[in-house]
Backbone bond lengths (Angstrom), bond angles and torsions (degrees), N, CA, C in turn:
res aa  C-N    CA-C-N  psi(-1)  N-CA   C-N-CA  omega(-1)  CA-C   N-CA-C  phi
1 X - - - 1.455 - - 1.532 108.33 -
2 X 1.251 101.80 138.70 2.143 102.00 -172.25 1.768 103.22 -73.90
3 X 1.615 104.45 167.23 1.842 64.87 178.26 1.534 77.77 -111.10
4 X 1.731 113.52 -177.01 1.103 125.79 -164.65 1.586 98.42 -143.13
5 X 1.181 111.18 153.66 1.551 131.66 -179.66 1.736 111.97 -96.04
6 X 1.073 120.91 132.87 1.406 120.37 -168.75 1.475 116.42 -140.83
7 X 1.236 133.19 73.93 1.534 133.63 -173.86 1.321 130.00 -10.21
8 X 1.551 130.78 107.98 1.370 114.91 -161.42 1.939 94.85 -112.04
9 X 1.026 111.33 96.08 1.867 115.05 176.39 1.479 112.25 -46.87
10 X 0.765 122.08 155.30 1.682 120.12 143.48 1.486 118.08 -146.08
11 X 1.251 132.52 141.47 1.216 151.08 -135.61 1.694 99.30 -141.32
12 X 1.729 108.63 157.61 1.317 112.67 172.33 1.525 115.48 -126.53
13 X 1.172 113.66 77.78 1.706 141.30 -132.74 1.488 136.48 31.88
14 X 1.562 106.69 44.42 1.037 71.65 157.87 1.798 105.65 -165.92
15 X 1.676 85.25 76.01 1.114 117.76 -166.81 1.683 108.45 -70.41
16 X 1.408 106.68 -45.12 1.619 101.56 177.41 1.678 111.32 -70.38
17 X 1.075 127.26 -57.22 1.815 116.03 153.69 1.355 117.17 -17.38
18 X 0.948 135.74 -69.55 1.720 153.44 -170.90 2.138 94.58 -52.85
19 X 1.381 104.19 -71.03 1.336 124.00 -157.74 1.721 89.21 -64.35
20 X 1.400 133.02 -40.48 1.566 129.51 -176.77 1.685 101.46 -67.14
21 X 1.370 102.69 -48.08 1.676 106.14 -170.60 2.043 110.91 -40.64
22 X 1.569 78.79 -67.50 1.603 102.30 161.52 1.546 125.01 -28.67
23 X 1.210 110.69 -39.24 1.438 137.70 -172.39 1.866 90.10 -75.90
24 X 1.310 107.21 -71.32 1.364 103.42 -164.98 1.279 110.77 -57.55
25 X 1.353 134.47 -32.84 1.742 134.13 162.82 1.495 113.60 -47.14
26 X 1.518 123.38 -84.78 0.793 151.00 -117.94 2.374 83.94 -103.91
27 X 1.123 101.13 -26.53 1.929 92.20 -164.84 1.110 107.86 72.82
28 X 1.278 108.77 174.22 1.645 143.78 156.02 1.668 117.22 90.06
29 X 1.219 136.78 -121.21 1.403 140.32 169.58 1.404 137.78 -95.14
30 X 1.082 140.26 129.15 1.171 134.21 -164.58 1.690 105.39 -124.81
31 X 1.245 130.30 114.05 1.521 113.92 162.93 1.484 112.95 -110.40
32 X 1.074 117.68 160.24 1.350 129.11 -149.46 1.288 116.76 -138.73
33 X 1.001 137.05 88.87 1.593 136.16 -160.43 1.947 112.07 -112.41
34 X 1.323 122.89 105.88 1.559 113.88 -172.61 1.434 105.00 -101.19
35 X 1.577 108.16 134.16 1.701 116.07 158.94 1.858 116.41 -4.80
36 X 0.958 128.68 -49.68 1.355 168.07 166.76 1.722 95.72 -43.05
37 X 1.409 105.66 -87.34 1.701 112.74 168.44 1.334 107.82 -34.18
38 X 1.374 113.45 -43.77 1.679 87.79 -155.10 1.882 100.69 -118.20
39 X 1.474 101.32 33.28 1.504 90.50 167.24 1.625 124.93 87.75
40 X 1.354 112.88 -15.88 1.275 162.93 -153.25 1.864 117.52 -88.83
41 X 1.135 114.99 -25.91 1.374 118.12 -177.35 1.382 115.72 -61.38
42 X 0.864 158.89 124.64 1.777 160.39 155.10 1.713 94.95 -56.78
43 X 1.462 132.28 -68.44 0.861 115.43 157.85 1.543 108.25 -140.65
44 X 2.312 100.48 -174.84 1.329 104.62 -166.59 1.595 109.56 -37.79
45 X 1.340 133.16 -48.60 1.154 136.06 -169.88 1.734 114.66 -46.82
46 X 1.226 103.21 4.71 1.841 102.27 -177.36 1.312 112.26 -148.72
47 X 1.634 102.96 24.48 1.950 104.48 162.31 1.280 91.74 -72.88
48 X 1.042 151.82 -53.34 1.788 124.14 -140.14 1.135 88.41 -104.62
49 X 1.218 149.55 -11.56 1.511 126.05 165.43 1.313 121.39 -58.70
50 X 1.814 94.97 146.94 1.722 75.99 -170.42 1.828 98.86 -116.39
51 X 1.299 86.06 170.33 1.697 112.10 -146.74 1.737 92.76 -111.49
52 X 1.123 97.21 -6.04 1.783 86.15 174.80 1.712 98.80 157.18
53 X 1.470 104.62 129.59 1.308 115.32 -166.65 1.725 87.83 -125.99
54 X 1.363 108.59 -179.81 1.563 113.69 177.15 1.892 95.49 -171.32
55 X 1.059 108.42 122.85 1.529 121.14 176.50 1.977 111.23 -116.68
56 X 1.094 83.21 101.65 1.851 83.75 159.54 1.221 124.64 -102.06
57 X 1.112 111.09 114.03 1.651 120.22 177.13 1.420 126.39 -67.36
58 X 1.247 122.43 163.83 1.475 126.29 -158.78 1.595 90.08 -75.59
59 X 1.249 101.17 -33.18 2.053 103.67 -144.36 1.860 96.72 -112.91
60 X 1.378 97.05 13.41 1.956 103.84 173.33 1.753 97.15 93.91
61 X 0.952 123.00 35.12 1.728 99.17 170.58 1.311 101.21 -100.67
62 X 1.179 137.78 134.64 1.223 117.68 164.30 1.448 111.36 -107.12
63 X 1.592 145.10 169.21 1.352 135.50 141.83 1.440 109.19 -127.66
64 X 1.293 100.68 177.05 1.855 101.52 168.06 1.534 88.58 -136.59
65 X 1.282 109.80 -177.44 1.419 126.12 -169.35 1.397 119.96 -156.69
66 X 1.374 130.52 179.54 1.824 133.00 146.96 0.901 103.65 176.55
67 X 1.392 109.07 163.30 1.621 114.35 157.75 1.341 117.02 -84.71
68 X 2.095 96.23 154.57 1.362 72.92 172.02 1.723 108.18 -121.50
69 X 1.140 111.43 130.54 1.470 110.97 -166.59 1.494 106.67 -54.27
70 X 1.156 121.04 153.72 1.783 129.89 148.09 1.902 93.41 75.56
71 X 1.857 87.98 -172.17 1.424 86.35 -160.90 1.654 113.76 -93.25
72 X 1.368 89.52 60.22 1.897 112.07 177.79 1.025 101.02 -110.71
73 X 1.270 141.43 -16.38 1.454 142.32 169.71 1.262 129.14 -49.65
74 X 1.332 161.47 45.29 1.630 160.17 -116.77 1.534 96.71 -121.50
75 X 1.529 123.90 85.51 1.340 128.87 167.15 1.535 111.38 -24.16
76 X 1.502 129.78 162.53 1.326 128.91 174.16 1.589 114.61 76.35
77 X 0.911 98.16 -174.88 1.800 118.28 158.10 1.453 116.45 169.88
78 X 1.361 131.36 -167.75 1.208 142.50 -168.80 1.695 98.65 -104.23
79 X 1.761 133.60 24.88 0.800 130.00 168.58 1.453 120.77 -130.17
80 X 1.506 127.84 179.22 1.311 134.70 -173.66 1.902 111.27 -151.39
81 X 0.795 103.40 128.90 1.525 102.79 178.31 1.498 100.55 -105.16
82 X 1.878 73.03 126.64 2.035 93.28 -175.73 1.549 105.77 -98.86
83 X 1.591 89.68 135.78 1.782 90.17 172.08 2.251 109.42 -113.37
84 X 0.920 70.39 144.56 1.608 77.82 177.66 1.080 112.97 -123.98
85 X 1.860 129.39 156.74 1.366 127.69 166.76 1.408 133.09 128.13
86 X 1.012 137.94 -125.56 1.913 123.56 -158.54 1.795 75.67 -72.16
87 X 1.595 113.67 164.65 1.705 128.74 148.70 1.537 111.69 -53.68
88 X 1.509 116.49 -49.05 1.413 138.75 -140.08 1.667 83.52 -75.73
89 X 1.233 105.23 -55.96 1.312 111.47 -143.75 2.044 98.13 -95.00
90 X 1.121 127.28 -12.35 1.451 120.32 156.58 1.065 116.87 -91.49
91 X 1.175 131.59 -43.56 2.176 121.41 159.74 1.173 82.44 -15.41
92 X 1.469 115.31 -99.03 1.378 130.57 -165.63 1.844 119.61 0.29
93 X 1.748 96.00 -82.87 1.521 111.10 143.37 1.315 122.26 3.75
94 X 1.710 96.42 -101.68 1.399 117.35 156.96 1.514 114.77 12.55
95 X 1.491 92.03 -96.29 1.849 111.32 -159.52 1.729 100.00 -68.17
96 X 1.137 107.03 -37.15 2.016 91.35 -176.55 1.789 95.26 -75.49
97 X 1.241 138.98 -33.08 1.264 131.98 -165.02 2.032 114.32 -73.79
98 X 1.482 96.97 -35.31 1.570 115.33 177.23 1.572 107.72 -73.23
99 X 1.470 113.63 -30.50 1.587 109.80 -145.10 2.098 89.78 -80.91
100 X 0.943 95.93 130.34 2.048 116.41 -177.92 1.157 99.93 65.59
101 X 1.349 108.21 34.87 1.520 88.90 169.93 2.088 92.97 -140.80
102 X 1.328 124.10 -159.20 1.403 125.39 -153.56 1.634 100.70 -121.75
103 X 1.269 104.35 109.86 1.927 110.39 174.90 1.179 87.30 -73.48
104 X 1.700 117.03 142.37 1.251 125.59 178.66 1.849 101.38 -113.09
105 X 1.678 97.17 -50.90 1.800 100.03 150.73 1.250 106.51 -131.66
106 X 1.056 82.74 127.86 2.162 97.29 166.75 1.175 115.89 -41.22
107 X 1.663 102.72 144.87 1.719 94.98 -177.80 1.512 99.82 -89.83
108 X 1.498 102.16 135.43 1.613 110.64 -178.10 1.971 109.20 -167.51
109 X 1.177 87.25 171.81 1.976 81.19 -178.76 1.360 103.18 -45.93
110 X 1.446 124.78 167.29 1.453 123.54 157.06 1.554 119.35 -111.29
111 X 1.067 109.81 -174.35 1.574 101.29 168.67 1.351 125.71 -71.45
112 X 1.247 109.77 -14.56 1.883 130.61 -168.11 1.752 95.66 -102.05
113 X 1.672 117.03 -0.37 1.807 109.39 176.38 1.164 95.41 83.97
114 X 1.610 149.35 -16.40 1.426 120.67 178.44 1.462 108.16 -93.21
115 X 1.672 117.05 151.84 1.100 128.59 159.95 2.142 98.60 -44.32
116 X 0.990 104.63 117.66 1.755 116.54 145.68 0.920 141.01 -125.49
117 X 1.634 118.29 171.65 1.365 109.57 177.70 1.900 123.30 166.55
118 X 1.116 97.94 130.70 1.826 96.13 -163.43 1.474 100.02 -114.90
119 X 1.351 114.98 139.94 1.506 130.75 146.31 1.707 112.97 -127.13
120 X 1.370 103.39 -159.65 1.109 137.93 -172.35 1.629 115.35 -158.20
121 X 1.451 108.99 83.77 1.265 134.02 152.46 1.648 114.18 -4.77
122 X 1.389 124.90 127.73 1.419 125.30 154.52 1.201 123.11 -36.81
123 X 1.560 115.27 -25.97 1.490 98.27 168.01 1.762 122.34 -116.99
124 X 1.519 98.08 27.02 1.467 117.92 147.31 1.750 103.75 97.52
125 X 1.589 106.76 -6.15 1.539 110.67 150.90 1.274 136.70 -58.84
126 X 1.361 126.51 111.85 1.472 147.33 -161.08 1.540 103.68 -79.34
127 X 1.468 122.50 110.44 0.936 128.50 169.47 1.560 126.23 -98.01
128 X 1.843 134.02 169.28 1.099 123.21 -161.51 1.603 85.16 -154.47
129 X 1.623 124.24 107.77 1.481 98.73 -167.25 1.875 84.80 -125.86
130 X 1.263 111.26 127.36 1.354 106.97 177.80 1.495 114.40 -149.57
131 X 1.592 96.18 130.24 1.668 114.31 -168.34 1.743 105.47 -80.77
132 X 1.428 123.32 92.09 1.563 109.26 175.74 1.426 97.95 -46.50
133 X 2.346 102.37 142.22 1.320 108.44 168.46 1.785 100.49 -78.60
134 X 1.446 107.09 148.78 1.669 130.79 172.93 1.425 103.44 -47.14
135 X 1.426 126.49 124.38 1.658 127.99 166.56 1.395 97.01 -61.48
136 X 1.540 99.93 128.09 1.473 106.41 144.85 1.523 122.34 -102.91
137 X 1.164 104.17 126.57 1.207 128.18 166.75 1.823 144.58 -58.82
């Protein structure tokens, strides 16, 4: 089996918001597991946080997620989750992933012929959404 890389988020509560949003883009399954579920809380303040989410998408994206309780949480990171694939179907992407959240570059041709384009998500996840341009032959 190849192995594969799979985005793991983390959030500073409000990981089930983030992981539903995601849900409404992307389709398919979402499981949802809270501090709470699994026995896991330090205290009441971290039953409903959740401790590990997992989203499978209709069209193969997958992510995982959590919160992260207390002041271990550090918004951002030094990463971006890249999407690749149909035009039709990342526009799409695109506009629900940008909308309240910060275009960093507009999605537009690039210099390399592919549709590109970067934001930063409402819930402060850095995205990378880019349409390879068509070989001509």
């Amino acid at each position: 089996m190849p192995a594969r890389v799979t985005p793991y988020l983390n959030f500073g509560g409000n990981a089930r918001e983030a992981m539903e949003f995601y849900q409404s883009i992307f389709g398919g399954e979402l499981e949802i597991r809270t501090f709470g579920d699994l026995r896991a809380a330090q205290d009441s303040g971290q039953e409903k946080l959740v401790a590990h989410a997992m989203l499978k998408g209709d069209t193969g994206v997958i992510l995982m997620g959590s919160d992260v309780p207390g002041p271990e949480y550090k918004a951002g990171g030094s990463f971006s989750v890249a999407l690749g694939g149909d035009e039709a179907e990342l526009t799409a992407y695109w506009g629900r992933l940008s909308d309240g959240g910060a275009v960093t570059v507009p999605f537009a041709r690039s210099a390399w012929g592919a549709l590109h384009g970067q934001c930063v998500d409402m819930f402060g996840t850095s995205w990378l959404v880019n349409v390879t341009a068509p070989s001509i032959s």
